[in-house]
C-alpha positions as CSV (number, residue, x, y, z in Angstrom):
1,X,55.9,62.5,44.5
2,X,57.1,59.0,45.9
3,X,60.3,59.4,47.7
4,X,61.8,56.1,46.8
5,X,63.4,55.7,43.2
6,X,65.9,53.2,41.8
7,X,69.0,54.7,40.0
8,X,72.0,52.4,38.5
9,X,70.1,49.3,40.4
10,X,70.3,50.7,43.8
11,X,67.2,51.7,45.7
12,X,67.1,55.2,46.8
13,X,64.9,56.8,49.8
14,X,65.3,60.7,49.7
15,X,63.2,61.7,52.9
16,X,64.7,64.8,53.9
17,X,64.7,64.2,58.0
18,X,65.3,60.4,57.9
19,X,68.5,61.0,60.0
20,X,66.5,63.1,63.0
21,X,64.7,59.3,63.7
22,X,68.0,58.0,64.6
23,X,70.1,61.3,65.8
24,X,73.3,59.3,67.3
25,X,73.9,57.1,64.8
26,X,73.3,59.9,62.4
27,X,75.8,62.1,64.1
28,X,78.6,59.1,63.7
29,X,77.7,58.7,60.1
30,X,78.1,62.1,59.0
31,X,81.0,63.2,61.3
32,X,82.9,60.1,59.6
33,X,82.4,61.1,56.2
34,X,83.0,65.3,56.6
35,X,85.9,64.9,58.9
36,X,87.9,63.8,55.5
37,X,86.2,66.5,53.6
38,X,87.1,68.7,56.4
39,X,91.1,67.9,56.9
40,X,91.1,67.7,52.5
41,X,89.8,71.3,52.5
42,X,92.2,72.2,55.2
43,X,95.1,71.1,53.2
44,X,94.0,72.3,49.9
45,X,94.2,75.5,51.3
46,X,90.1,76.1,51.6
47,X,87.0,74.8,50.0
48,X,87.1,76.5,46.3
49,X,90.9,74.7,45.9
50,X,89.3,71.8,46.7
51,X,86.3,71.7,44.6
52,X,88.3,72.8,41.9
53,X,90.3,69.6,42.0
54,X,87.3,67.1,43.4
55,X,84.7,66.8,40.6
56,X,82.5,64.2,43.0
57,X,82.4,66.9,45.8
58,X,81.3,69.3,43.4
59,X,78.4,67.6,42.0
60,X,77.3,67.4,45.7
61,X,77.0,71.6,45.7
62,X,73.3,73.2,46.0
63,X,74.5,76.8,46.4
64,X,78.2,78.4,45.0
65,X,78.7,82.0,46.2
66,X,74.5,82.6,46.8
67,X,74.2,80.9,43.3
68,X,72.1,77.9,42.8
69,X,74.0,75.2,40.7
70,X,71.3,72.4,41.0
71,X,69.6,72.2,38.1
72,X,67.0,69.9,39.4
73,X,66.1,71.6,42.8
74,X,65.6,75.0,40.1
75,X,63.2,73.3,38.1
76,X,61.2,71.7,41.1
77,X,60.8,75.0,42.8
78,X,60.8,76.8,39.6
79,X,64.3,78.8,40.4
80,X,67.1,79.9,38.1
81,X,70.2,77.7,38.6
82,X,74.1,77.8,36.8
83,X,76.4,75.1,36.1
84,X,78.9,75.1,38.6
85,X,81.9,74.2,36.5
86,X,81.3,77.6,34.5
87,X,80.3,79.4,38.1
88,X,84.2,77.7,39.2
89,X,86.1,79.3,36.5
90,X,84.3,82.7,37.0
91,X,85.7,82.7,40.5
């Protein structure tokens, strides 16, 4: 399967490891976007508050509570998945 794709006119590139190539610059990037996650969940009170209340952070969730809520990933490795808005109101 190619690994690049274009999606709403912006070229993707989904290569699991890409950030091991370039490990510092990787570290930055993701420590400057989940230290905001990070101090959010904190004052939310913890991270199901705050996925209740962040729909964008909720589409980014593989696995809720052992549960596999990607519908995608469970139908390229043949897996049974849930919607995680149902999975949310459940817990």
């Amino acid at each position: 399967q190619n690994p690049s794709y274009v999606k709403h006119g912006v070229i993707h590139y989904s290569v699991p490891n890409l950030p091991s190539r370039v490990p510092r610059t990787a570290s930055i990037a993701l420590s400057n976007i989940l230290l905001p996650i990070l101090l959010k969940t904190g004052r939310r009170g913890g991270i199901s508050a705050l996925l209740k209340e962040d729909k964008g952070l909720r589409q980014g969730v593989y696995l809720l509570n052992g549960i596999l809520t990607h519908a995608q990933i469970g139908k390229l490795y043949d897996l049974p998945s849930s919607d995680i808005d149902l999975l949310m109101a459940a817990f």
